[in-house]
N, C-alpha and C positions, 0 to 999 in steps of 0.2 A: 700454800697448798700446790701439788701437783697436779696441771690438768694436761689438757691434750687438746691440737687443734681438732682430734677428733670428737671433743664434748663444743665446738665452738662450728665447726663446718660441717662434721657428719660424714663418715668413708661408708663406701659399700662394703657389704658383708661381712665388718663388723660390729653388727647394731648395736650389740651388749655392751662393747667398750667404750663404743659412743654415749651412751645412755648412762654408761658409769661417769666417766667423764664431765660430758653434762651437770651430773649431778653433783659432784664437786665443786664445781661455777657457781650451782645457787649454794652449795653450801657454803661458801667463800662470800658469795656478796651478802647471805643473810646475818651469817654470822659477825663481818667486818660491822655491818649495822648496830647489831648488840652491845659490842664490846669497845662500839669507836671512844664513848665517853669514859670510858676508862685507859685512855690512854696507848691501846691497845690496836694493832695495824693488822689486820688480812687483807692479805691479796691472794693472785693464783698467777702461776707461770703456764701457759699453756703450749707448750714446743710446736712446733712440726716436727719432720722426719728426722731424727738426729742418728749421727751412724754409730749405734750402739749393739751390741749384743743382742738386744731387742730386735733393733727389723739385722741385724745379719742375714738371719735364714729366706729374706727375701728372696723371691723369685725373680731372676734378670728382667722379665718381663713386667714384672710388680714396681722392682727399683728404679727402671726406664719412666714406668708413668709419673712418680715421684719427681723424678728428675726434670721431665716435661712440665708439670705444672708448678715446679720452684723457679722462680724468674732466676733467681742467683743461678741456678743450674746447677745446686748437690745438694747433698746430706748436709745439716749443721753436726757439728761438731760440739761435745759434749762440754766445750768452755763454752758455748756460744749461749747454754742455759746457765752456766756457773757465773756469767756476767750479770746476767738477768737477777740470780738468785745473792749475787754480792750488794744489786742494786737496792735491791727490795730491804737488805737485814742492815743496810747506810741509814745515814739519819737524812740523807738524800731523796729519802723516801717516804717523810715522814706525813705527805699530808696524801698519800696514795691509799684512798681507803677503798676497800671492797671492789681492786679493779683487775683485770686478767692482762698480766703481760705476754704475747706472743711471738717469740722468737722464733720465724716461723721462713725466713728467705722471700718471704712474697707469695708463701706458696696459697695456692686458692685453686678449686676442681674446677673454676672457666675452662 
């Protein structure tokens, strides 16, 4: 499943996507629950800021505070979830049940 750091830390003003977000997380860990004895793996990927199409239309001043609270100091980059998501569908992954990976730079609203 796809989440977002913003169902995991919560952004200002935009509560909706956080709350969707969110809600994917529980639907990820209840579900992974159900279906573990059948052999069967959820997880969720939940990114940070990654430079996609998505925040493009950011505001310089939007993208700066991004940047401010990613230790790494950018945008990830849309392989940096495709690692994440190669990891999860490995048989490397195989005892990862109902947990949220976030490829996220370090980023946190400290």
């Amino acid at each position: 499943n796809q989440g977002s750091i913003a169902g995991t830390a919560g952004l200002p003003f935009v509560s909706n996507y956080c709350a969707a977000k969110a809600g994917i997380i529980g639907f990820t860990k209840s579900v992974a629950l159900e279906v573990a004895k059948f052999g069967i793996v959820v997880n969720a990927i939940a990114p940070g800021f990654i430079d996609t199409p998505m925040t493009a239309p950011m505001a310089a001043e939007a993208r700066e505070w991004v940047i401010n609270h990613t230790p790494i100091g950018r945008f990830g980059e849309p392989r940096d979830i495709a690692a994440a998501a190669l990891y999860l569908a490995s048989d490397d992954s195989k005892f990862m049940i109902g947990q949220v990976i976030s490829p996220n730079g370090g980023w946190t609203t400290a």
